[in-house]
N, C-alpha and C positions, 0 to 999 in steps of 0.2 A: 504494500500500500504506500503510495506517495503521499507523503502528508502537505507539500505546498512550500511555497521559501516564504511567505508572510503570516503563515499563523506561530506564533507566539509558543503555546500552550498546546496538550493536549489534554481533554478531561477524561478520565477514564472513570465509568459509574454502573453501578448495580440496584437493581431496586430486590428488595430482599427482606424477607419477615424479621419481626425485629432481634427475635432471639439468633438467627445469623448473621445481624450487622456485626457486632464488636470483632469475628472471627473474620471476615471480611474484609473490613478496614483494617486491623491488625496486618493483612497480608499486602492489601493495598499501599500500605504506612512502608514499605517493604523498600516503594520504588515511584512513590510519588512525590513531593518539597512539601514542605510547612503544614506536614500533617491530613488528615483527611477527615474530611466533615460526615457525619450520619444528619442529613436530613429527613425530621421528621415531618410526615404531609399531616394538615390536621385537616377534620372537619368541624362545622358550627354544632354547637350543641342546643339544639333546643331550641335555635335562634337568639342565643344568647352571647354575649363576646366570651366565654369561656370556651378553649380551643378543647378540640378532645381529639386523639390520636388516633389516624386511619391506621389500617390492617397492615402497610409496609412502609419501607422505610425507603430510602435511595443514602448508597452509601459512595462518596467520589472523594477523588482527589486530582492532581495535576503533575504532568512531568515535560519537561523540557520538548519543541517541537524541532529535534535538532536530528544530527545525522547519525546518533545511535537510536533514535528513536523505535525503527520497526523490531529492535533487537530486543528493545524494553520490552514494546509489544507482546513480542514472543514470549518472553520472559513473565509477564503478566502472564497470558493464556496457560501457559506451562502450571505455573506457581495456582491458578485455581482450576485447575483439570485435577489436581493431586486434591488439594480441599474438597469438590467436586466428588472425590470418589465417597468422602463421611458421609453427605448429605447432600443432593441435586440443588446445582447453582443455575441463575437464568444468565443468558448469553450477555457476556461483559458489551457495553455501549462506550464507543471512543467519540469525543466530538475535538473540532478543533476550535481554541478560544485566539482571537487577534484582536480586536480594537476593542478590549475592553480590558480591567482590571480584577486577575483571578481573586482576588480576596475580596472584590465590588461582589461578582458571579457567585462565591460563596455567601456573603450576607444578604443574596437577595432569595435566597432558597432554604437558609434554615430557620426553622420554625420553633415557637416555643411547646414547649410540653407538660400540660396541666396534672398533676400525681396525686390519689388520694384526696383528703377532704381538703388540705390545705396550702397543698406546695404546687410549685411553676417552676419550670427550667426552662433559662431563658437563656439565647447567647448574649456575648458579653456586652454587644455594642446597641443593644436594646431599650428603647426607651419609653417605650409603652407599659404602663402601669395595668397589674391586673387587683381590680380590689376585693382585699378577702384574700387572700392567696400571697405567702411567704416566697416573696422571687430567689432562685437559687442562680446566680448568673455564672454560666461557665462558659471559657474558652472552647467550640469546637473544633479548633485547628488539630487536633489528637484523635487518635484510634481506641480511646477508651473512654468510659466514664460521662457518657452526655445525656445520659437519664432513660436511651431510646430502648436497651435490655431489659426482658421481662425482670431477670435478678435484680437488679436496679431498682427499679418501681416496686419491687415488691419488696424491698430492704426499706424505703425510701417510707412504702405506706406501714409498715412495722414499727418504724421511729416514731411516726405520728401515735401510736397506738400505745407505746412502752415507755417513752419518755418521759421523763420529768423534772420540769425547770429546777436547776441545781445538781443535775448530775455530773459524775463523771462520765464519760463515757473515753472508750477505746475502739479505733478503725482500723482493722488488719489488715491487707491491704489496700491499700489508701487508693489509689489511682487516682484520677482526677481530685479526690479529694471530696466529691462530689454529696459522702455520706456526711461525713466529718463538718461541713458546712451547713447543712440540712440540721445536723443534731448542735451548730453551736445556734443558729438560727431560731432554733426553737427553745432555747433555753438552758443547754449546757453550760455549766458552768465552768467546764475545761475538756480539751477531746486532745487525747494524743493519737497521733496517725503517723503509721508505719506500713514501709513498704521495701521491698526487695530491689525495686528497679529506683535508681537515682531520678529519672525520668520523671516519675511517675511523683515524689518528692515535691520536684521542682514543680511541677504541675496542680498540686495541693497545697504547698505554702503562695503559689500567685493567684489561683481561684480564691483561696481563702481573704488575701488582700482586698483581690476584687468585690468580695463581698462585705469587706469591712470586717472582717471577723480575724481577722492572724493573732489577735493577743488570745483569741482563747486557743488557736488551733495552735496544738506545737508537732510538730512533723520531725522525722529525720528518718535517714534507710537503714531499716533492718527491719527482726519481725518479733515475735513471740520471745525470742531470747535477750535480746536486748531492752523491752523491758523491764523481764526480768532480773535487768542487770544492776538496773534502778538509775540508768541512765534519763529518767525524767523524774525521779526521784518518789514513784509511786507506783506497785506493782498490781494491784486491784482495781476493779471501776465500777459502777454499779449498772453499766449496759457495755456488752463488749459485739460490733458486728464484726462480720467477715464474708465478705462478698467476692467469693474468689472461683474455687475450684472443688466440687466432691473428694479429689484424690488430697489436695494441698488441704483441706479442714482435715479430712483421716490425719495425717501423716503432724499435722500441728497439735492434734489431741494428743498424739503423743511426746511430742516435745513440750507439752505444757499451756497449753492454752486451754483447756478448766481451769487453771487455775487463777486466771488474767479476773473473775469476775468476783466480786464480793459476797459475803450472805446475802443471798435472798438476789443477789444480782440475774440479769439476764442478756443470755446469748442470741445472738441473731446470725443466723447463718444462710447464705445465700450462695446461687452459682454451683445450683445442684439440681438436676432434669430429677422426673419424678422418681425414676424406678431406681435414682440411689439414695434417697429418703429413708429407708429404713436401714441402710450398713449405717449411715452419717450417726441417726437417733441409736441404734444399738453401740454404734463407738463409744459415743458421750454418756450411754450408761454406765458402761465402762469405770467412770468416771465421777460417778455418781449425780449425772447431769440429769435431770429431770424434762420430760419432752412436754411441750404445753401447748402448740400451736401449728399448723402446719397451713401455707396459703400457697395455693398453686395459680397460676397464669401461663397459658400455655402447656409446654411440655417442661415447665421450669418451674420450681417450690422453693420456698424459703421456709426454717424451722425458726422457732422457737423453744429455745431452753432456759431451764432457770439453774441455778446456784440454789443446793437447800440451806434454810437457815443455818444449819448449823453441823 
């Protein structure tokens, strides 16, 4: 394919249910510049300006329209043909961008995302007021954390329900940061957030800014051990999420994350499709974690556990 000597840009874009954006973008993030947007498409609700989330997502981003271009190309096709074999992808869409500005093309396409009884995820350059509703503003330029994953929304409507002004709370990994703001928003009175990728750090202490919240958010890379190390100087919280992975929550129950929660505290766990719901609950019995809640969306569940008093 000849791409032309005057386009700029190439956009490369999927449209994809939403519990496949993040794995998408992640691979898109792979080989496009300055990150990749999950636009989410909304509809009117009721005829009311409260936006409500259609059924998919379009996941893009941009790469140079230069003379390795058709190799990217390839290089893309290849990279989700392999993705492609987990779970059926719809045919990648290339357009070319020239007289315009890619980051203009991305703010004119993503959309906010209304979650639960009280919260909005907004991008950051948004200035429309939703009233009633706690704005979460985050940077879309990133392949993770933009509210548009089932796991997401469902950690997200979990907060709303378990929270309570004056907590502690802990965020395992952090990514966008996205919970961690959401729980200092509504009333935490301090939220430490950790994470494995430096990336993902940096991305959580600047959303947090963005939001006005960084004195209560305190962020640094690591995970379950380095709290424990008492490097923030407090090893207990009394809500501790983790919005990660089925396999990475196993493997952190045993290096100690029961014990991150206080009496009577509770666990929020997310980033676990339904049919591994019950290895996740029998681990943390384990553990002597008590199971109290389980919300599914999609083919995706979030649990809830408690910490017994005593």
């Amino acid at each position: 394919m000849y791409w032309g000597d005057k386009a700029a840009w190439i956009e490369v874009s999927l449209t994809v249910t939403p519990e496949l954006a993040e794995a998408v973008a992640e691979l898109l993030a792979r080989f496009t510049r300055e990150g990749v947007v999950i636009e989410q498409r909304m509809d009117e609700e009721d005829g009311t300006e409260t936006p409500k989330p259609s059924p998919f997502v379009r996941v893009f981003g941009y790469f140079f329209a230069d003379a390795g271009a058709e190799e990217k190309k390839m290089r893309i096709e290849e990279a989700l043909w392999h993705l492609g074999r987990i779970q059926p992808l719809p045919t990648a869409e290339y357009r070319l961008i020239k007289d315009e500005d890619w980051m203009d093309a991305w703010k004119k396409h993503y959309q906010p995302i209304a979650i639960g009884r009280n919260l909005i995820i907004l991008p950051a350059w948004m200035k429309k007021k939703y009233p009633g509703r706690i704005p979460i503003r985050i940077n879309p330029g990133m392949a993770f954390g933009t509210g548009a994953h089932p796991s997401t929304q469902l950690c997200l409507e979990l907060l709303e329900t378990f929270l309570q002004p004056g907590m502690m709370v802990m965020d395992i990994g952090c990514g966008s940061g996205i919970l961690s703001i959401a729980a200092a928003k509504m009333g935490a009175e301090r939220v430490i957030a950790v994470d494995i990728d430096p990336a993902s750090v940096n991305s959580t202490r600047e959303n947090a800014e963005l939001n006005h919240v960084l004195a209560q958010v305190e962020t640094a890379q690591g995970s379950v051990n380095l709290i424990q190390s008492g490097r923030f100087g407090v090893v207990k919280a009394h809500l501790v999420a983790a919005n990660i992975l089925a396999s990475v929550i196993l493997d952190l129950l045993d290096g100690g994350l029961a014990e991150l929660a206080a009496p009577d505290g509770y666990f929020l766990f997310a980033g676990i499709l339904a049919d591994q719901a019950d290895e996740i609950i029998a681990k943390a019995a384990e553990f002597g974690l008590v199971h109290k809640e389980t919300r599914r969306k999609e083919d995706w569940v979030a649990l809830v556990l408690r910490q017994p008093a005593s």
